[in-house]
N, C-alpha and C positions, 0 to 999 in steps of 0.2 A: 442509582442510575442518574438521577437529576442530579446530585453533585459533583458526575463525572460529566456530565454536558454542559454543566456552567462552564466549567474546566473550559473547553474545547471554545465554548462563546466569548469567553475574557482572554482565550489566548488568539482568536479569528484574526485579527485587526494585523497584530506583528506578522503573524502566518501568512498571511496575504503578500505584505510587504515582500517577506522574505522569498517567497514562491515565485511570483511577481507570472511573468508569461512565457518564462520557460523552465522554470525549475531553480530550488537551490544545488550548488556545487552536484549535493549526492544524490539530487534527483536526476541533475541535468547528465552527471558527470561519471555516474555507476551506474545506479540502477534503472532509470528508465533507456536507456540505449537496447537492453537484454527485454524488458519487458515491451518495447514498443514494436521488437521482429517480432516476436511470439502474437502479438496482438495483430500483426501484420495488414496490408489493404482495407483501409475502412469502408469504402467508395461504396454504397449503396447499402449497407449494413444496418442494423438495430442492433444499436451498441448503448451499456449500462454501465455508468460509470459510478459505481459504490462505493461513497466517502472522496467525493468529487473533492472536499475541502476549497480551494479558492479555482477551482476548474480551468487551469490552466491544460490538461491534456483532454478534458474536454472541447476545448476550443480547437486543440492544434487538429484533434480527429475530425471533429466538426469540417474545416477548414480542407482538409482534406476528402470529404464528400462523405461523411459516415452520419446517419441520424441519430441525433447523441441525446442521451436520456442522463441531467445529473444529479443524485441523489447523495443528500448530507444529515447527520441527523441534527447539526447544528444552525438553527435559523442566519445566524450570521453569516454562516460560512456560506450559505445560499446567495444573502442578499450581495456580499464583497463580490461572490462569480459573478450574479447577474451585470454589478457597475463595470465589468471590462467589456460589457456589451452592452450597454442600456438601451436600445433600440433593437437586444435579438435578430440580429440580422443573420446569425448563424443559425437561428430556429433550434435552439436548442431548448429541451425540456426538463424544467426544475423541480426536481423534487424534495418536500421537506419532510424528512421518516427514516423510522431504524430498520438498519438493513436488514434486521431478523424479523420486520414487518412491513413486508412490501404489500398492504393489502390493496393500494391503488393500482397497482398493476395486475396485468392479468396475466395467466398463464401460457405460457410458450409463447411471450412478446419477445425476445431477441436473439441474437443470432452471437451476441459475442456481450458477456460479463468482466471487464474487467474492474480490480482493486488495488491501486497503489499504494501501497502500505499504508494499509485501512483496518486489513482482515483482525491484525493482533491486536487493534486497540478497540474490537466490539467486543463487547462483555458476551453477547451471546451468540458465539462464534457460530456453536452447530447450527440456533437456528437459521443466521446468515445465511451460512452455506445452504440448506434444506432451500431459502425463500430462492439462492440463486439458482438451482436446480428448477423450481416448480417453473420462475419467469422465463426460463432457456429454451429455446426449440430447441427438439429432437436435432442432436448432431451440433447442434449450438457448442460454442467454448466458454471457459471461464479461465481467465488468466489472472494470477493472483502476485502480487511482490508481496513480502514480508520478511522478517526479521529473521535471520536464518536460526532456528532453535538449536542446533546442535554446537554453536559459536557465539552468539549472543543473548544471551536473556538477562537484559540489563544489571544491576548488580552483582549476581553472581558471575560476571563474566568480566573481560581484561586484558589489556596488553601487557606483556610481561618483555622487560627485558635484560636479555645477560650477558653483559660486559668480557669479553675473554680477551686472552693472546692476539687473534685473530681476525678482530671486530667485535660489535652488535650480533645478536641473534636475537632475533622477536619471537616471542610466543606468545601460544592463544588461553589463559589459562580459563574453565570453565565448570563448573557445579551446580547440583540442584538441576536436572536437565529430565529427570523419567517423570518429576506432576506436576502438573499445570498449576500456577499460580499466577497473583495475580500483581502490579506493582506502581507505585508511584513512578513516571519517569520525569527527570528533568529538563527543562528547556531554556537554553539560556534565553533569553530573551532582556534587551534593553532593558535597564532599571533594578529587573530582580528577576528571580529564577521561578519560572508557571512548572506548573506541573500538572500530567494528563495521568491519566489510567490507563497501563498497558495489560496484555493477558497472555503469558507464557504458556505456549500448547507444545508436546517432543512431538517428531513426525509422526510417530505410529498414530496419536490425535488426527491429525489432517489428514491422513492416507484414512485411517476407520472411517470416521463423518463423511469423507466425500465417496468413497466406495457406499456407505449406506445411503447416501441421497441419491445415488443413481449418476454418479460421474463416476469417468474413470482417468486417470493419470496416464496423459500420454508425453509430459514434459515437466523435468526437472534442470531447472539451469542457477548457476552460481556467478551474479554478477560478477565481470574483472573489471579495473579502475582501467580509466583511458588516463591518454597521456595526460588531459588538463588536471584529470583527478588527482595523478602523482607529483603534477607539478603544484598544486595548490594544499595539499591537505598532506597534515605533518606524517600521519599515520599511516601514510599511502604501504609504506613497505610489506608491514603488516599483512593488508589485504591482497596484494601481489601473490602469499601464499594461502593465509584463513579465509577463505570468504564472508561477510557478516548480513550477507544478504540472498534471499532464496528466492526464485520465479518457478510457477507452479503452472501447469497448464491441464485442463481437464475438459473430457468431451462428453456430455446427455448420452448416455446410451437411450 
């Protein structure tokens, strides 16, 4: 666990850069548009933002009238959010701790959990998911992006493509998808290539764990690329048909 969170504090600094205050390409430009409806109205809310990293959707909810709580388990990645507000004028609250140990908060503080592709790189997913159940009011949500497992689990997975008559045809090639494992992913990053710890779970993982914590799945949504995505990003075609990315929504019974 400490080697994989040096990971995440030597790679803060680029991450910041790259996130900046509205996202990169595929935060700005796939995936958070699907996960920000589902998150929907922050305006008066107790909202947890788990694995804030440089809290840039922290701020936009904030800014939007939501009481933002954001938690990272990498100290850097704390202090970088704090410097786009040094003066906390969004009153926002920083937390430094692992999302499978929320012991500073307390039970049924918020009304909405979400994690931007946070969930697959905690090592200890169920108890995550368990702490976000205990901090949720009754009827509270949890909305989750992550790595779509049925399409992506980094190495084992690919763009394939085959040349015919008739054009291009892209496919999604994929294996190793029914056990969880776990994997170095790489990041380009200026200079040389960082690398995090990611942790491959197949759905029937998230569907058991969050059924047993006391949530139930009332949303499954499969980001589509907007036009900037397809005008920028080589691969756009691709995701036009595979989706590589998954939005999950779940409510406290």
């Amino acid at each position: 666990m400490m080697f994989e969170l040096k990971e995440w504090e030597e790679l803060s600094d680029w991450y910041d850069q790259k996130q900046g205050e509205t996202g990169d390409l595929w935060h700005r430009a796939l995936i958070d548009p699907t996960l920000l409806r589902l998150i929907g109205d922050p305006r008066g809310k107790d909202i947890l933002d788990l694995g804030c990293g440089n809290g840039y959707l922290s701020r936009r909810l904030a800014r939007q009238g939501g009481r933002i709580t954001a938690l990272d388990s990498s100290l850097r990645m704390i202090r970088n959010a704090r410097s786009h507000d040094s003066k906390n004028s969004l009153k926002i609250t920083y937390v430094h701790a692992e999302a499978s140990k929320l012991v500073s908060i307390e039970e049924e503080s918020f009304d909405l959990v979400f994690a931007n592709m946070s969930l697959m790189d905690i090592q200890d997913g169920k108890g995550a998911i368990n702490e976000v159940a205990r901090v949720l009011k009754k009827g509270g949500r949890f909305v989750a992006s992550i790595c779509h497992p049925c399409f992506d689990n980094g190495s084992n997975s690919g763009w394939l493509l085959e040349k015919g008559m008739y054009g291009t045809t892209t496919y999604r090639r994929i294996r190793a998808y029914r056990k969880p494992f776990k994997e170095r992913t790489p990041w380009k990053s200026p200079g040389k290539n960082r690398y995090t710890m990611s942790f491959h779970r197949p759905l029937q993982w998230y569907a058991g764990v969050l059924h047993s914590s006391g949530l139930a799945i009332t949303a499954l949504e499969e980001p589509e690329p907007t036009e900037e995505f397809v005008e920028e990003e080589s691969d756009a075609p691709g995701f036009a048909e595979v989706p590589l990315h998954l939005v999950i929504e779940a409510v406290k019974l």
